[in-house]
DRENMILUM-884630 format. One record per residue: residue number from 1; x, y, z of N, C-alpha, C in turn. Coordinates in Angstrom, 3 decimals, always signed. Layout:
+-----+----------+----------+----------+----------+----------+----------+----------+----------+----------+
! pos !      n_u !      n_v !      n_w !     ca_u !     ca_v !     ca_w !      c_u !      c_v !      c_w !
+-----+----------+----------+----------+----------+----------+----------+----------+----------+----------+
! NUM !        X !        Y !        Z !        X !        Y !        Z !        X !        Y !        Z !
...
+-----+----------+----------+----------+----------+----------+----------+----------+----------+----------+
# end
This chain:
+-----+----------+----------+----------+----------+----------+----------+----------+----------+----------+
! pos !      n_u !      n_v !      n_w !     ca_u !     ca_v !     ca_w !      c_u !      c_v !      c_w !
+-----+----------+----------+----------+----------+----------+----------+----------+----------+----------+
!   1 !   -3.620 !   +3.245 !   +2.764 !   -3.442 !   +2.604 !   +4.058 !   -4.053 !   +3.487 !   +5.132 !
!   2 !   -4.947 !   +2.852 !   +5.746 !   -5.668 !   +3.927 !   +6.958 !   -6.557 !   +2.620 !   +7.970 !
!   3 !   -6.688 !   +3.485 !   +8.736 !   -7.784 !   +3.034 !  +10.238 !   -8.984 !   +3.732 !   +9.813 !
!   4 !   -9.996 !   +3.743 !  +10.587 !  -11.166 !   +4.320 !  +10.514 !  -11.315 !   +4.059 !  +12.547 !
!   5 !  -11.189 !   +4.629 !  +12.946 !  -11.635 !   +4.871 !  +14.471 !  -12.560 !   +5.369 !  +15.317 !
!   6 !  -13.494 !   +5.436 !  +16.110 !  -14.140 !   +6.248 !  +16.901 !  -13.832 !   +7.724 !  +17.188 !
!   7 !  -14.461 !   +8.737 !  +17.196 !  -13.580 !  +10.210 !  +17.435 !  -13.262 !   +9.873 !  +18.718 !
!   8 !  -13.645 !   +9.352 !  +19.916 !  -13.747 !   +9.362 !  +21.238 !  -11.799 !   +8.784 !  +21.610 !
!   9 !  -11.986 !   +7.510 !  +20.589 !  -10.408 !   +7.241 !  +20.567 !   -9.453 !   +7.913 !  +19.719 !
!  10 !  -10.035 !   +8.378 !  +18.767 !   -8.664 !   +9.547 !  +18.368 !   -8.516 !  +10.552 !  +19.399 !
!  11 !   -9.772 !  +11.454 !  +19.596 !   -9.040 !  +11.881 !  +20.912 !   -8.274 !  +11.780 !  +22.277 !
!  12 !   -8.691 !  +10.669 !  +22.676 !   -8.192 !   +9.802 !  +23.606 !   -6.483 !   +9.670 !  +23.862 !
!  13 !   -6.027 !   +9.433 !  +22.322 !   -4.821 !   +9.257 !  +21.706 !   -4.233 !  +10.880 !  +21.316 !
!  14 !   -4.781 !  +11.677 !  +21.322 !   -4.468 !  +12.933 !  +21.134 !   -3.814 !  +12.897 !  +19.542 !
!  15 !   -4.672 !  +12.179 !  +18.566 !   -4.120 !  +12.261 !  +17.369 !   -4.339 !  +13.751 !  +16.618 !
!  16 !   -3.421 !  +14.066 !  +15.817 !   -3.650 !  +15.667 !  +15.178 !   -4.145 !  +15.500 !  +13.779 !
!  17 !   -5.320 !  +16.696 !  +13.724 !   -6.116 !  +16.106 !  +12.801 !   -5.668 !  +17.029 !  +11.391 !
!  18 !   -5.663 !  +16.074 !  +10.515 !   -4.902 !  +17.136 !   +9.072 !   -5.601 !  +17.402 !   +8.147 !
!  19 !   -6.825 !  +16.456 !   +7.889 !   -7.781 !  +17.538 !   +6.583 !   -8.999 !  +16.770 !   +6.576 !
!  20 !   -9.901 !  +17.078 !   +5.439 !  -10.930 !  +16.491 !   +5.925 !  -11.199 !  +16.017 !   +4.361 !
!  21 !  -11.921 !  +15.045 !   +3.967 !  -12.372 !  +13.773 !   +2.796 !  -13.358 !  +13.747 !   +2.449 !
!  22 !  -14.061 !  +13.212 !   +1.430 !  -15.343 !  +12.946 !   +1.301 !  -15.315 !  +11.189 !   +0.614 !
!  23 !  -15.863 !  +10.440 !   +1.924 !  -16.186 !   +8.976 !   +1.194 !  -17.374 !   +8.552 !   +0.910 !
!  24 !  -17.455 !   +7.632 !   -0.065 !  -18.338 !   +6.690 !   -0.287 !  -18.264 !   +5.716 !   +0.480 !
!  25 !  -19.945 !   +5.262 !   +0.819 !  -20.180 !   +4.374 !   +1.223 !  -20.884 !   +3.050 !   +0.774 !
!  26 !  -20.494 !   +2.300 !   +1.155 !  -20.926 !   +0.407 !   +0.778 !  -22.628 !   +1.049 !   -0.017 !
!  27 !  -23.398 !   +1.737 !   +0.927 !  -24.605 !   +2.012 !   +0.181 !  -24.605 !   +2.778 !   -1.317 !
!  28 !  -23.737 !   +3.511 !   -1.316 !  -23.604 !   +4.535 !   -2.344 !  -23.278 !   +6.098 !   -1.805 !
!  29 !  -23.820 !   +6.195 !   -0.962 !  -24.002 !   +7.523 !   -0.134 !  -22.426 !   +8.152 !   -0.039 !
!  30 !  -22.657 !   +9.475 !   +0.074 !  -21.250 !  +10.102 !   +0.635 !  -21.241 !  +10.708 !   +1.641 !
!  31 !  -20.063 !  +10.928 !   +2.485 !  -20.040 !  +11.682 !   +3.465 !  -19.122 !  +12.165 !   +3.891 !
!  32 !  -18.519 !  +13.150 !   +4.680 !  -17.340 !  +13.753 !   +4.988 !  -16.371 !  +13.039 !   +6.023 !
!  33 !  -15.678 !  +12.871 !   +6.335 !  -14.671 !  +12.057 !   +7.500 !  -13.263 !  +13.297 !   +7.704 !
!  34 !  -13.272 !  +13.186 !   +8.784 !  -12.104 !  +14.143 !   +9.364 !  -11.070 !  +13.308 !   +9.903 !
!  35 !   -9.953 !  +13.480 !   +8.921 !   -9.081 !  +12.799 !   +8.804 !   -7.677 !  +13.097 !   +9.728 !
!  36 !   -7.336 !  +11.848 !  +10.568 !   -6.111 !  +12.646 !  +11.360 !   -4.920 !  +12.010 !  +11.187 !
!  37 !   -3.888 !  +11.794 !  +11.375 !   -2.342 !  +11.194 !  +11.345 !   -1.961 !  +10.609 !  +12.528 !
!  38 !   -1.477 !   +9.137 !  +12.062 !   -0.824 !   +8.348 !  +13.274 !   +0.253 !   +7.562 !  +12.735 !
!  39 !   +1.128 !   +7.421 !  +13.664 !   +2.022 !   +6.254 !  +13.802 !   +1.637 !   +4.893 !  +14.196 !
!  40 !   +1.824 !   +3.713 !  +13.482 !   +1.280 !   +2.222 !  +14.062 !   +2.894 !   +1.772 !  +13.481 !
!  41 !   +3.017 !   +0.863 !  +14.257 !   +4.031 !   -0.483 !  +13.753 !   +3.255 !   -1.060 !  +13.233 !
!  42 !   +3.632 !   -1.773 !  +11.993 !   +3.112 !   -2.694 !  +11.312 !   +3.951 !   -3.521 !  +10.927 !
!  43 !   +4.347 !   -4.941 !  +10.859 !   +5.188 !   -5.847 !  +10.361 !   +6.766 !   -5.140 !  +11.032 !
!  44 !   +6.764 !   -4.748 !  +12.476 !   +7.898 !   -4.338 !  +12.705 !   +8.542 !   -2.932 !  +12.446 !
!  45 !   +7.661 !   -2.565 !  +11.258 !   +8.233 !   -0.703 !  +10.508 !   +7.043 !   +0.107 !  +10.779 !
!  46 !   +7.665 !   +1.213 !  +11.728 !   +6.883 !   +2.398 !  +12.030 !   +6.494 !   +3.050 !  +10.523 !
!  47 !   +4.842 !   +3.047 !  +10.376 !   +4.050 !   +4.034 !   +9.241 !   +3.322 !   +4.715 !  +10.074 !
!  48 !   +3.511 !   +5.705 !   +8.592 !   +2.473 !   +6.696 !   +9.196 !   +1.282 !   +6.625 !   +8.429 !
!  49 !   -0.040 !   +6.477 !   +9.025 !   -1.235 !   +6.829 !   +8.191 !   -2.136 !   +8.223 !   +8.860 !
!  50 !   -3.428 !   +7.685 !   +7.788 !   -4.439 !   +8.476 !   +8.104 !   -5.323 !   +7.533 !   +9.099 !
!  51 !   -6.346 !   +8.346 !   +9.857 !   -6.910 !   +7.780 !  +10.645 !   -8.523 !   +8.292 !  +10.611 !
!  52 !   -9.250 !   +7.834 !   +9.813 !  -10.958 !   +8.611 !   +9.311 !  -11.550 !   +8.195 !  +10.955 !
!  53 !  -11.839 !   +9.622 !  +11.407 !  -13.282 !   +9.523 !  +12.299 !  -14.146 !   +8.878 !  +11.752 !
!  54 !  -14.940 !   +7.798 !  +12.584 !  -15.943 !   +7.103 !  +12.469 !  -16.872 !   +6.704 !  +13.335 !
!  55 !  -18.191 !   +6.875 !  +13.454 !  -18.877 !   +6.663 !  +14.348 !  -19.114 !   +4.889 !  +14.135 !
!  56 !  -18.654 !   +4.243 !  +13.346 !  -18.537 !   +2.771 !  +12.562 !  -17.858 !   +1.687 !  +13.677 !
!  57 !  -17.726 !   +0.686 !  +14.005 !  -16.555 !   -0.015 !  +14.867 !  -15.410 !   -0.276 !  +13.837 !
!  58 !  -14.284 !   +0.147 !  +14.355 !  -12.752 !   +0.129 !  +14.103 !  -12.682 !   -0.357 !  +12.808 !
!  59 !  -12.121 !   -0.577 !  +11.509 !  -11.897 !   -0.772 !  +10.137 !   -9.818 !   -0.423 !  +10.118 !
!  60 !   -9.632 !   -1.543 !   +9.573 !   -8.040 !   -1.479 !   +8.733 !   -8.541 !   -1.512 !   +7.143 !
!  61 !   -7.856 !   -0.298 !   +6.939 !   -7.977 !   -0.596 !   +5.129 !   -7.494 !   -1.330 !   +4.914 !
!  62 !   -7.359 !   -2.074 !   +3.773 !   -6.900 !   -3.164 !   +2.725 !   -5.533 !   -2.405 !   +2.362 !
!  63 !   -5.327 !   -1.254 !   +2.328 !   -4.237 !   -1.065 !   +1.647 !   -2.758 !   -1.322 !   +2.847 !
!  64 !   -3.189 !   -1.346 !   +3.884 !   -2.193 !   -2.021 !   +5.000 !   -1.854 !   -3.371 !   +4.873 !
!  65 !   -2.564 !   -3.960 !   +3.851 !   -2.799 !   -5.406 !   +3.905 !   -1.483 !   -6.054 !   +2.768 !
!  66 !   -1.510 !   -4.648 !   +1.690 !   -0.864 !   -5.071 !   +0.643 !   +0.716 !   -5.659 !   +0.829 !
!  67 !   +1.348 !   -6.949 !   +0.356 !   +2.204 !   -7.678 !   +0.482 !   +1.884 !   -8.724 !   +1.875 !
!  68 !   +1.246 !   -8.870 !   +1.771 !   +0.493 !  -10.198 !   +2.739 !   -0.555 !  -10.881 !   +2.671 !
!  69 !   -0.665 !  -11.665 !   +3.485 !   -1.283 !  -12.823 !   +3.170 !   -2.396 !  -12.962 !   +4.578 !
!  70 !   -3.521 !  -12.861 !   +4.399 !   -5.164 !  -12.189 !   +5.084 !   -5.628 !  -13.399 !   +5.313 !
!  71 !   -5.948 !  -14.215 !   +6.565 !   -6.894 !  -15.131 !   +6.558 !   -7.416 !  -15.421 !   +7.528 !
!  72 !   -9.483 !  -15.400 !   +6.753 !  -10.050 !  -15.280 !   +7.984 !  -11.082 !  -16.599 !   +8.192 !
!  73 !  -11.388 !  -16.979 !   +9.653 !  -12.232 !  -17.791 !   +9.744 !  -13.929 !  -17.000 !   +9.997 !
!  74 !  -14.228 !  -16.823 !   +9.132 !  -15.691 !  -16.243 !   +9.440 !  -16.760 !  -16.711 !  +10.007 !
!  75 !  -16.647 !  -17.141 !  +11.337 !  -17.413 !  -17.253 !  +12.215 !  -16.875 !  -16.647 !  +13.642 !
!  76 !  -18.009 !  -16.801 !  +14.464 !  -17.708 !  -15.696 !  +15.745 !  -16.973 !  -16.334 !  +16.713 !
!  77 !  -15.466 !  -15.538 !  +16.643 !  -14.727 !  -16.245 !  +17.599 !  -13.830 !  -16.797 !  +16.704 !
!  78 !  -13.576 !  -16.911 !  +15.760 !  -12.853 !  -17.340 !  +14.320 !  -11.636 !  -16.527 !  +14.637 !
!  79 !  -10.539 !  -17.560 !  +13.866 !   -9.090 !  -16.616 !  +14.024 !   -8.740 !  -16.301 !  +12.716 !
!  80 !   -8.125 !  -15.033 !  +12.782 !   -7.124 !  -13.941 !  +12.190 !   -6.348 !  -14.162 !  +11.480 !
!  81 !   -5.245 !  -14.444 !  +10.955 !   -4.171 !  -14.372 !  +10.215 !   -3.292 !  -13.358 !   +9.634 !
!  82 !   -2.243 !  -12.644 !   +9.820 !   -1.608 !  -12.413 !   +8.722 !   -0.159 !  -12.407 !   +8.893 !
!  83 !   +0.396 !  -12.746 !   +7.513 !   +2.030 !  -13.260 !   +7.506 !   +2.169 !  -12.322 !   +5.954 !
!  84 !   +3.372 !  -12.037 !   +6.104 !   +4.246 !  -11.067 !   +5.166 !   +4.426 !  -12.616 !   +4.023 !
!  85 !   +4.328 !  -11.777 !   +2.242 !   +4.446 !  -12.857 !   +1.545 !   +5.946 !  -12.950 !   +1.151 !
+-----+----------+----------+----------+----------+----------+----------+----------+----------+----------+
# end
């Protein structure tokens, strides 16, 4: 379960940063991400995740997703969904 954020907004947020990763990417490629810790509500219950610097626009892992139900309209301007299963 993680974010992937801008550094500009982790700092922003004064998140504290706890170690650093090496991911793969969609291409194959790897690269390092400096990983920090946050609190989000999610479905009402304060978690804590990780939060990967990214120079990327904003990303929710899938693993936040798990026990729910994801649905998207894929077009621009398309709505969102999600409900606890």
């Amino acid at each position: 379960s993680f974010l992937s954020l801008p550094l500009s907004v982790i700092t922003d947020m004064g998140l504290p940063w706890h170690y650093r990763d090496i991911g793969t990417l969609g291409d194959g490629s790897e690269v390092v991400f400096e990983i920090y810790k946050a609190s989000v509500i999610w479905d009402g219950q304060e978690r804590i995740i990780d939060v990967a610097a990214s120079d990327a626009e904003p990303l929710v892992g899938m693993g936040l997703f798990y026990g729910f139900k994801l649905q998207i309209e894929a077009v621009e301007g398309g709505r969102v969904t999600i409900e606890a299963l």
